[in-house]
C-alpha positions in Angstrom: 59.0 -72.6 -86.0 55.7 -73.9 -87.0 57.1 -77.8 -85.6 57.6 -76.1 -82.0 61.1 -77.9 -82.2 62.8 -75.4 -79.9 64.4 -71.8 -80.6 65.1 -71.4 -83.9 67.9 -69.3 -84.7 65.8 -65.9 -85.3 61.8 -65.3 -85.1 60.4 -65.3 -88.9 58.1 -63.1 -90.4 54.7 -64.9 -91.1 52.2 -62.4 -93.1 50.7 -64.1 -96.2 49.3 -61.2 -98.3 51.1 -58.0 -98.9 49.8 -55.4 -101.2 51.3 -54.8 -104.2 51.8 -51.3 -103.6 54.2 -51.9 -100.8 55.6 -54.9 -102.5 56.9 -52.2 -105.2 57.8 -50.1 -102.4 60.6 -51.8 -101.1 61.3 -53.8 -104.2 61.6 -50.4 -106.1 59.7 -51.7 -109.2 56.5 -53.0 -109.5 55.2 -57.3 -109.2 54.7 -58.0 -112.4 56.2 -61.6 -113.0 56.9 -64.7 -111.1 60.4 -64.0 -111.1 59.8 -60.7 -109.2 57.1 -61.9 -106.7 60.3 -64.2 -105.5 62.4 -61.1 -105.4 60.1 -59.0 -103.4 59.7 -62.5 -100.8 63.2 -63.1 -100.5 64.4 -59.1 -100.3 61.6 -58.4 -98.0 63.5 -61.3 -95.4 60.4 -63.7 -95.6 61.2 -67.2 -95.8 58.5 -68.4 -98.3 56.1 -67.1 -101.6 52.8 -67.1 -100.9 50.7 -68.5 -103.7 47.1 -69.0 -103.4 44.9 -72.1 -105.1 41.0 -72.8 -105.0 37.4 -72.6 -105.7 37.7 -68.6 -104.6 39.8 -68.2 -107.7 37.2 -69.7 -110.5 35.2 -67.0 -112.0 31.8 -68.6 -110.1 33.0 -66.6 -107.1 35.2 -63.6 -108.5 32.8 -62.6 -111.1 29.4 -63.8 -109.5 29.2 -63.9 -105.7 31.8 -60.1 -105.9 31.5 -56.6 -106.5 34.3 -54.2 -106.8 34.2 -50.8 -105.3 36.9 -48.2 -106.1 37.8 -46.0 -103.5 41.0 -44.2 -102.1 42.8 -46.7 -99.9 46.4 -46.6 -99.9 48.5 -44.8 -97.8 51.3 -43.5 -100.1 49.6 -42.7 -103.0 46.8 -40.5 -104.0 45.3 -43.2 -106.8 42.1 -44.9 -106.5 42.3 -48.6 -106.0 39.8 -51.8 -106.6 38.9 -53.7 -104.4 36.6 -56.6 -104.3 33.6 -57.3 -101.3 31.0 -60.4 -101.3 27.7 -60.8 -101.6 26.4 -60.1 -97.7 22.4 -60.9 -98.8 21.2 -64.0 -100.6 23.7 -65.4 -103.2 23.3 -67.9 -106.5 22.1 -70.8 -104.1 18.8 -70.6 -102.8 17.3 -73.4 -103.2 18.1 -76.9 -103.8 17.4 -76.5 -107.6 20.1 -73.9 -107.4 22.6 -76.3 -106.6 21.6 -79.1 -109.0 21.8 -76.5 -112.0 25.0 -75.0 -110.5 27.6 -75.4 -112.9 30.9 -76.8 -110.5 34.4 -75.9 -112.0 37.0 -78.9 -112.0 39.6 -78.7 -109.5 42.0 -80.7 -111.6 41.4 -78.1 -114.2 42.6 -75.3 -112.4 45.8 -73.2 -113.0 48.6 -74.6 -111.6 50.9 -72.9 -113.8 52.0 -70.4 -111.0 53.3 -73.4 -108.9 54.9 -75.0 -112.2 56.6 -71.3 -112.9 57.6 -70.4 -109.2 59.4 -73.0 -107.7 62.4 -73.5 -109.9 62.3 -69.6 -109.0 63.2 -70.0 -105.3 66.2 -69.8 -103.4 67.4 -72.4 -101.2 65.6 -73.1 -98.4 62.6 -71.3 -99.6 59.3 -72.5 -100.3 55.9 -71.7 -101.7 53.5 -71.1 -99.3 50.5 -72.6 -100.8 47.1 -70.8 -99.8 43.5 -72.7 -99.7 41.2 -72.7 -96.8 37.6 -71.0 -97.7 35.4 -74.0 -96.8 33.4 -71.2 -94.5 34.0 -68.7 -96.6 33.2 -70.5 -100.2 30.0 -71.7 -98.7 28.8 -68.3 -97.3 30.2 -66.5 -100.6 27.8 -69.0 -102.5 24.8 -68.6 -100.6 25.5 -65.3 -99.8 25.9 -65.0 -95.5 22.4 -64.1 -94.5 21.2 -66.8 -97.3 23.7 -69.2 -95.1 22.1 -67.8 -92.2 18.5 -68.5 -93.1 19.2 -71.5 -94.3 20.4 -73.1 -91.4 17.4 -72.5 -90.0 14.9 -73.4 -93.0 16.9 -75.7 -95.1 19.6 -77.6 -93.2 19.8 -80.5 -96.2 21.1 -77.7 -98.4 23.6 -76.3 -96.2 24.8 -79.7 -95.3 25.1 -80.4 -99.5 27.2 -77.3 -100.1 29.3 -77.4 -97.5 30.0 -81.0 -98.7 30.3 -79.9 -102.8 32.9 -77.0 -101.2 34.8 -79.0 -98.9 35.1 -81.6 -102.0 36.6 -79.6 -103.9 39.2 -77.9 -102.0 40.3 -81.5 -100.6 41.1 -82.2 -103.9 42.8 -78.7 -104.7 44.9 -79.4 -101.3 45.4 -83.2 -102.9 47.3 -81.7 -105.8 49.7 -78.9 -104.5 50.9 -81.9 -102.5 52.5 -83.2 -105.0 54.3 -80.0 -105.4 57.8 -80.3 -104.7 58.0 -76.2 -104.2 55.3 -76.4 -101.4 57.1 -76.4 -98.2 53.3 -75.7 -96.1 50.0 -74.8 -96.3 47.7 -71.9 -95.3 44.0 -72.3 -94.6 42.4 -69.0 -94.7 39.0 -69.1 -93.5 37.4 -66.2 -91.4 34.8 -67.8 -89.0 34.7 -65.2 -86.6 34.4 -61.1 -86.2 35.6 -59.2 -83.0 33.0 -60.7 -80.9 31.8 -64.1 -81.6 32.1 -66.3 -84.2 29.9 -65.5 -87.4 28.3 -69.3 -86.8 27.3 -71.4 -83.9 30.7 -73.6 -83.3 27.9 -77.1 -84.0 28.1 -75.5 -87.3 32.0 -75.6 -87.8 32.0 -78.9 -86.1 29.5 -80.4 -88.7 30.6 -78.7 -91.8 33.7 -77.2 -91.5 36.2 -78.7 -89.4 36.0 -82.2 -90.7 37.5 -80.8 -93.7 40.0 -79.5 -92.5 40.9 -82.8 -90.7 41.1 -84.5 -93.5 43.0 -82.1 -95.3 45.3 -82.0 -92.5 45.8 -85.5 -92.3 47.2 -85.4 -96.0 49.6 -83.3 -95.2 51.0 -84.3 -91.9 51.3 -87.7 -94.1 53.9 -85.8 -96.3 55.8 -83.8 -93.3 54.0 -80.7 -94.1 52.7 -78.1 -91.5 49.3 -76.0 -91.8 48.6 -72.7 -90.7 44.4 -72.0 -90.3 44.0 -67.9 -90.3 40.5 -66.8 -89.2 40.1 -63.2 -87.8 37.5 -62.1 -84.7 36.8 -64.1 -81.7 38.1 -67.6 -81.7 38.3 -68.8 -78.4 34.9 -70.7 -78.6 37.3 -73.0 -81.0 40.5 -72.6 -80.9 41.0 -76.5 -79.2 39.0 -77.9 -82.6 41.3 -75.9 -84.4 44.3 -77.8 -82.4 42.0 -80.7 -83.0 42.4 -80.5 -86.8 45.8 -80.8 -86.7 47.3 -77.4 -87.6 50.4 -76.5 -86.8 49.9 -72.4 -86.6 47.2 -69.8 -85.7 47.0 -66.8 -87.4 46.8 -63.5 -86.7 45.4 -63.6 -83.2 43.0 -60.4 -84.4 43.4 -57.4 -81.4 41.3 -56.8 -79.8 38.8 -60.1 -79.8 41.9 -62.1 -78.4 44.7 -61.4 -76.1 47.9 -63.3 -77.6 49.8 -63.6 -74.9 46.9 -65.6 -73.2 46.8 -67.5 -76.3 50.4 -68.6 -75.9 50.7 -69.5 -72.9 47.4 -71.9 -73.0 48.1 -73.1 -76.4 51.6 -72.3 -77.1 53.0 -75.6 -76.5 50.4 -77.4 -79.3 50.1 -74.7 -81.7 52.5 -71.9 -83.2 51.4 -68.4 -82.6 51.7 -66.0 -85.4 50.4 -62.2 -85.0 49.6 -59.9 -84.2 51.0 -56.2 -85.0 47.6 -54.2 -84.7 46.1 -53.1 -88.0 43.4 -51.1 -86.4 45.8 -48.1 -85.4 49.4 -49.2 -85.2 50.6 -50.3 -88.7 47.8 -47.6 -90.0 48.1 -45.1 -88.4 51.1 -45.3 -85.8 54.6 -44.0 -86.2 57.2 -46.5 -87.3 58.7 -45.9 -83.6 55.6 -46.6 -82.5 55.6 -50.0 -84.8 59.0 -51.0 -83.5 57.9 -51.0 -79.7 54.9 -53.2 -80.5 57.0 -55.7 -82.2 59.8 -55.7 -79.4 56.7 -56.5 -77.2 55.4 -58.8 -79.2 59.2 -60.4 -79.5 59.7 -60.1 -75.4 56.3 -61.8 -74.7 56.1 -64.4 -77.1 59.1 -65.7 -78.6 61.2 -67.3 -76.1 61.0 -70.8 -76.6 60.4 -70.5 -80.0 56.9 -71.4 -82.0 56.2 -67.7 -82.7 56.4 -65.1 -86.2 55.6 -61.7 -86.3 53.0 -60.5 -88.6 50.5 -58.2 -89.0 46.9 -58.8 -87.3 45.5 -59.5 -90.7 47.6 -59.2 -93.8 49.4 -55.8 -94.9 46.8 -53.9 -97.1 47.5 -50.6 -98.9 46.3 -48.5 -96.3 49.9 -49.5 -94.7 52.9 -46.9 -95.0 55.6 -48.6 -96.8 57.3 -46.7 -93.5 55.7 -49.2 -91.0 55.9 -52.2 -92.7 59.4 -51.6 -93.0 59.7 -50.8 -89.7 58.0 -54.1 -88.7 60.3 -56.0 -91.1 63.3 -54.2 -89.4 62.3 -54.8 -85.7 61.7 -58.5 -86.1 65.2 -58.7 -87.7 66.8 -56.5 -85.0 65.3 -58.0 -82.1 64.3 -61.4 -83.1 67.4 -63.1 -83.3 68.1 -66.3 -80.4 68.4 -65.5 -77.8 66.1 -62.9 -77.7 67.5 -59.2 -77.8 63.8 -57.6 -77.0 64.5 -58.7 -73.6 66.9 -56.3 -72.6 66.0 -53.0 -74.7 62.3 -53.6 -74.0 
């Protein structure tokens, strides 16, 4: 799907993050080893495990550019759940003397364990689904987004220098899971954008970000593997620099910032489209029949052809009902078989 070689023989399923609530909801236990974070993949009809990799991982940004807030989320449960949000004023980098004290983890010191203990794990003809991305988002966590904001104005040198420090460092995370037999492609998650306009001017992204991802790109096309690059919001300021850097899929295609269908048919042909079941009211707060129709739409409109999945507009968070997600699952497999069913029940 993501190679746009023609109609594959069914549309996939292409979210990268599902709750663990719902993973124990159809798995009918809950995720608590490798061995059952394939289980839940595979029985949930997704062709991949999704395993994530990076600078957002090291304690520096979990324990120091985070805070947790508990709160009542999920949608099948009446227990509280954690949930981590980043630092929106000035973070641990200020100043340049900031990021000469700042103590950098080492990327080739990283846990790779999960890749080691997964792939031997998989079925055949699945793969992981390794997860980096987070130039943007690293940088913005680090200096905290109205820090990066000021600072782009007052102190361009140290933007410039930890843009380059990030970007280092998940080049060389990217440079490793290469080498990973089990890693079948790779998923840059980097949110640039909200509903209306990107969160940066796109000369920033072109300096700082997308060069990156260039390179990074350029690794992997070198050893026939595809990128996806997820970003929510607005992206249409961008999306050709995102075809630029060489990925292979966009994802989600947030509603309603962008129209998808628009997307595919001016992009379609040089990028895979993967969305965009709508998080804002119809996996939340829709009826499963309600779910069913948008992904029979979302089949009709976009799959023929082939270079399309079905996902959610985001990922699938707690505040899901296991009933919808399983009703998304169940439409795409209904409908999304070649040729195209949605084309005749509508």
């Amino acid at each position: 799907m993501l190679l746009r070689t023609g109609e594959p023989d069914r549309v996939p399923l292409g979210d990268i993050s599902v709750h663990p609530i719902l993973k124990a909801g159809v798995l009918g236990r809950p995720v608590r080893t490798p061995e059952d974070e394939v289980a839940f993949w595979a029985a949930a009809g997704f062709d991949y495990v999704p395993v994530e990799q990076g600078l957002q991982l090291t304690d520096v940004i979990k324990r120091q550019s985070m805070h947790e807030v508990e709160a009542h989320y999920a949608a099948d449960t009446d227990e509280t759940q954690v949930r981590s949000w980043a630092t929106e004023g000035q973070g641990l980098i200020a100043k340049r003397s900031d990021l000469d004290a700042f103590q950098w983890p080492d990327p080739d010191r990283l846990d790779y364990g999960p890749f080691e203990r997964i792939g031997p794990l998989l079925p055949p003809k699945m793969k992981v689904f390794a997860i980096v991305g987070k130039v943007f988002t690293n940088a913005s966590w680090l200096m905290g987004l109205e820090g990066l904001s000021f600072a782009l104005a007052d102190d361009p040198d140290l933007v410039a220098a930890v843009f380059e420090r990030v970007g280092r460092f998940q080049h060389r995370v990217v440079e490793t899971l290469l080498d990973f037999d089990c890693v079948g492609a790779l998923w840059h998650a980097d949110d640039i954008a909200f509903k209306t306009q990107l969160l940066v001017s796109p000369r920033i992204l072109r300096e700082h970000v997308f060069p990156w991802y260039t390179k990074m790109n350029r690794m992997a096309r070198a050893k026939g593997v595809p990128v996806v690059y997820h970003s929510d919001g607005a992206l249409q300021e961008v999306v050709e620099d995102i075809i630029g850097c060489g990925f292979d899929g966009l994802n989600p295609i947030e509603p309603p910032a962008m129209d998808i269908n628009a997307v595919k048919r001016q992009y379609g042909t040089r990028i895979s489209i993967i969305g965009n079941i709508d998080l804002g009211h119809t996996l939340t707060r829709g009826t499963p029949a309600e779910v069913r129709a948008e992904v029979c739409e979302r089949i009709r409109d976009l799959a023929p052809g082939g270079g399309y999945a079905v996902s959610s507009s985001n990922s699938v968070p707690e505040y899901v009902p296991l009933a919808n997600f399983n009703a998304m699952r169940e439409a795409t497999f209904e409908h999304g078989r070649y040729p195209i069913a949605a084309r005749e029940s509508g």
